[in-house]
C-alpha positions as a Markdown table, in Angstrom:
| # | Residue | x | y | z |
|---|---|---|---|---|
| 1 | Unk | 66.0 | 159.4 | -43.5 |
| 2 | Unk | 63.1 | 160.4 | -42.0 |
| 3 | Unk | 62.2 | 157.1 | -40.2 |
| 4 | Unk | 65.6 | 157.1 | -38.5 |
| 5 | Unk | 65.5 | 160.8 | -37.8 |
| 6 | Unk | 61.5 | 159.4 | -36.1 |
| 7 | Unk | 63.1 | 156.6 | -34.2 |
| 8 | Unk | 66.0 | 158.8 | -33.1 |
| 9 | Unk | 63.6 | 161.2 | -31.4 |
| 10 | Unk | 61.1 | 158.2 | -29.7 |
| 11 | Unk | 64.2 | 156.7 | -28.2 |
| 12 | Unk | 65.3 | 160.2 | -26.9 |
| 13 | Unk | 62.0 | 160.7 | -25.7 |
| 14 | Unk | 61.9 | 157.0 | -24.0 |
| 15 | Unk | 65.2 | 157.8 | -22.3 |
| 16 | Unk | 64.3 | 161.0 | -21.4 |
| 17 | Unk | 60.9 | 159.9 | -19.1 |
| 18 | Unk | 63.1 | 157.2 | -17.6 |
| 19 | Unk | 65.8 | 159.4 | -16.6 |
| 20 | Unk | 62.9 | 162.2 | -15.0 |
| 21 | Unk | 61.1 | 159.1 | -13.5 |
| 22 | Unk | 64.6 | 158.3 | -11.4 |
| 23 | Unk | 65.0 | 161.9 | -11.0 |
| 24 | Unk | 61.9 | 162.1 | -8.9 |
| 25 | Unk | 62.8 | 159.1 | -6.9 |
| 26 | Unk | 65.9 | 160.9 | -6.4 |
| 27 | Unk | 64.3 | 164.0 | -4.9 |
| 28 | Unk | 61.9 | 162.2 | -2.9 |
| 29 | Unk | 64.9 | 160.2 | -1.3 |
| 30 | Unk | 66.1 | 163.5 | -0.8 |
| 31 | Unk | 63.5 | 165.0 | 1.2 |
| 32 | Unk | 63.0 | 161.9 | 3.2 |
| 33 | Unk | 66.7 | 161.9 | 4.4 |
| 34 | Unk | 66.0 | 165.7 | 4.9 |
| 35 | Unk | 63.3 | 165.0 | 7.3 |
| 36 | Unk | 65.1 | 162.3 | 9.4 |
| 37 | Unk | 68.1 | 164.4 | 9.3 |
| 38 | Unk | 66.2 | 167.3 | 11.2 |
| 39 | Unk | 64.4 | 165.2 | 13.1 |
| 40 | Unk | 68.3 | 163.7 | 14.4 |
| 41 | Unk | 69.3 | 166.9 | 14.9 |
| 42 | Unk | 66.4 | 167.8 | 17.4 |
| 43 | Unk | 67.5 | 164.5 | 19.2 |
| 44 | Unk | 70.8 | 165.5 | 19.7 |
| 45 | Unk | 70.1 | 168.8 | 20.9 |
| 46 | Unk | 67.7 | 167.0 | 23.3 |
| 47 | Unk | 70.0 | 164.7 | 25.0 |
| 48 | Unk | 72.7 | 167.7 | 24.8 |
| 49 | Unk | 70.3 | 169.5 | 27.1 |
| 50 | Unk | 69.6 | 166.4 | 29.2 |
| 51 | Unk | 73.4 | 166.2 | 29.3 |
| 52 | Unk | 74.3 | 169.9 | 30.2 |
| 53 | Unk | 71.2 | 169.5 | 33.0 |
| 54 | Unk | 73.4 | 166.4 | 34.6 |
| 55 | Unk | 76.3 | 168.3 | 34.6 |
| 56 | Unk | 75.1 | 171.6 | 36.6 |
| 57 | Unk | 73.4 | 168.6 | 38.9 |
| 58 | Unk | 76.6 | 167.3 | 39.6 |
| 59 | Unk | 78.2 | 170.0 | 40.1 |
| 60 | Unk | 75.7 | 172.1 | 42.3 |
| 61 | Unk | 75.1 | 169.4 | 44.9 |
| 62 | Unk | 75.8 | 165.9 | 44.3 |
| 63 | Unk | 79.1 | 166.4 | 45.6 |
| 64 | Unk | 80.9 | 168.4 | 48.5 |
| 65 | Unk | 84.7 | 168.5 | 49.5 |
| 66 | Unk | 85.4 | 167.2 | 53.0 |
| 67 | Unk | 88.9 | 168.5 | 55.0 |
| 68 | Unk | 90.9 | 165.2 | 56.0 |
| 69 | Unk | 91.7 | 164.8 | 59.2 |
| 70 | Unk | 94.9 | 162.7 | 58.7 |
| 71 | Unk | 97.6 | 165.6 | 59.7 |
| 72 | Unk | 99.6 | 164.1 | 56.6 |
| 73 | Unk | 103.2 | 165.7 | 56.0 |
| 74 | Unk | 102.8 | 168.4 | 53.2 |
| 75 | Unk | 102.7 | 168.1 | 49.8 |
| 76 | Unk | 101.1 | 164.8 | 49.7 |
| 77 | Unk | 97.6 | 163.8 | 48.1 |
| 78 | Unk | 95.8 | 163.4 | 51.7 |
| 79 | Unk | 96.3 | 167.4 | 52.6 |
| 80 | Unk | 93.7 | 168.1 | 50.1 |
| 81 | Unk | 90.0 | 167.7 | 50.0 |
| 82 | Unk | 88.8 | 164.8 | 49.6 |
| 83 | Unk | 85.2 | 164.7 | 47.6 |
| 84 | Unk | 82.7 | 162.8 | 49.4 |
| 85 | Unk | 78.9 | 161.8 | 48.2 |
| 86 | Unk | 76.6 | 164.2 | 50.0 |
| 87 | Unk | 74.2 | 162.0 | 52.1 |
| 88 | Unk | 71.1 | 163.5 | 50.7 |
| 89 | Unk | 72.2 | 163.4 | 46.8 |
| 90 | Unk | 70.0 | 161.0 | 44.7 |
| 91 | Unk | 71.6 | 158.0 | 43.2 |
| 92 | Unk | 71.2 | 158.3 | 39.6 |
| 93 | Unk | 72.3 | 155.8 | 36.6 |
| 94 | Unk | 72.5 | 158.8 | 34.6 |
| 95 | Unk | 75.6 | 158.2 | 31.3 |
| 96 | Unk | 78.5 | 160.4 | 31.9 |
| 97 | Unk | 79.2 | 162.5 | 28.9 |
């Protein structure tokens, strides 16, 4: 009895080291994901910056309404400003968001 009671234990023990062994590959999966995970996140908050910095761009300058001229009837579309590109905004290939 004592031999299987011995043999019982080393295979527990075997098992055992394997299973901390993927354990530990587990955790240092984890912090790696961690890591790249924070470092999206900083990303993102970047470009949400660059994004917000467009907008206020945009919407400061780039753009200016113009009266018509057109004595239209009202009620239709051509009474209203009409938005014109300011002749000294920058063209820009900037990604709407």
């Amino acid at each position: 009895m004592s031999d299987v009671v011995a043999a019982l234990l080393l295979a527990l023990a075997a098992e055992n080291a394997e299973l901390r062994e993927q354990l530990a590959s587990a955790q240092d999966m984890l912090v790696e994901t961690a890591i790249d995970a924070g470092n999206m996140h900083a990303l993102v908050e970047a470009m949400r910056i660059e994004r917000d910095a467009w907008r206020e761009e945009a919407e400061r300058g780039r753009y200016r309404p113009v009266p018509t001229t057109t004595g239209s009837p009202a009620g239709t579309r051509s009474h209203f400003p009409q938005w014109k590109r300011c002749a000294t905004s920058k063209t820009s290939s900037a990604p709407r968001a």
